[in-house]
C-alpha positions in Angstrom: 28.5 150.3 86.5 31.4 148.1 84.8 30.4 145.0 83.0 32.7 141.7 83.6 32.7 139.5 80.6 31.1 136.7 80.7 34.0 134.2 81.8 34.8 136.4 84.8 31.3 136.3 86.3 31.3 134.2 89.1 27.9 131.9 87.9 29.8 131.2 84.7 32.7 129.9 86.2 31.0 127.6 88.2 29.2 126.2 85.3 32.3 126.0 83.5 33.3 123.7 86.8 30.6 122.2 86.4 30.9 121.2 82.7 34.1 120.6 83.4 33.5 117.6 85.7 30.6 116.1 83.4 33.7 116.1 80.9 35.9 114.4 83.0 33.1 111.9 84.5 31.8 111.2 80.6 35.9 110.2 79.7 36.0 108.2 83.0 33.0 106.1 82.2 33.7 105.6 78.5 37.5 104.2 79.8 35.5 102.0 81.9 33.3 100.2 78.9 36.4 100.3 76.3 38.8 99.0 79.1 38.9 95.2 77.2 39.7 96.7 74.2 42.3 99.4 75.6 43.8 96.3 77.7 44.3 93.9 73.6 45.5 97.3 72.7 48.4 97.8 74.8 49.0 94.7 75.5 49.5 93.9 71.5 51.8 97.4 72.1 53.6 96.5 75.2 54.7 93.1 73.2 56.0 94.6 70.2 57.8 97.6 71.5 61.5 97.6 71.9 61.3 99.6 75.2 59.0 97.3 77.1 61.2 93.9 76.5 61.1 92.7 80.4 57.3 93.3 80.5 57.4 90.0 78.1 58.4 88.5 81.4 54.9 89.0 82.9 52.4 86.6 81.7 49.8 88.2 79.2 46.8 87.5 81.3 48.3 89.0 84.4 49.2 91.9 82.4 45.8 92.4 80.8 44.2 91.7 84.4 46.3 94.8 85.7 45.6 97.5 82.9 42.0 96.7 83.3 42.0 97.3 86.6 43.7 100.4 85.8 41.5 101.5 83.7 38.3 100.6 85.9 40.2 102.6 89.1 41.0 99.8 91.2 43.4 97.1 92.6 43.9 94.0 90.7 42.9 90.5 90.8 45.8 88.4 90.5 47.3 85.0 91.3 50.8 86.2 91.6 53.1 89.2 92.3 55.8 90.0 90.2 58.6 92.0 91.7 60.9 94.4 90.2 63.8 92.0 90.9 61.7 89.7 88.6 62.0 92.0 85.1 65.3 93.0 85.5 68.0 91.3 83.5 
């Protein structure tokens, strides 16, 4: 009779599946409670960095409306729609 370590038995992979998605679920729902203070975050980021200049054009409430709704997986609530046209130069 050969023995298959422990990773290769076919219970312990589904457990590992299993913790694996408990992972995943826990990071999903601690996103969704820290998504106010990931939006200041990035905002703060997306205003200082040299790379995100035409995102200035959007204004900061629209922009922290849409990362939150990023963060909480789902479309966002806003007035207006800013095209592509709009942040180019």
């Amino acid at each position: 009779m050969e023995l298959l370590p422990a990773s290769a038995h076919p219970e312990s992979a589904s457990n590992q599946l299993n913790e694996g998605g408990m992972i995943a679920l826990s990071l999903v729902r601690l996103i969704e409670r820290n998504s106010d203070e990931l939006a200041a975050e990035l905002v703060v980021k997306l205003e200082t960095s040299s790379h995100t200049t035409d995102l200035r054009k959007v204004p900061v409430e629209e922009l922290r409306g849409r990362i939150q709704a990023g963060n909480r997986g789902r479309e966002p609530q806003t007035s207006s729609r800013v095209t592509r046209a709009q942040c180019t130069p």
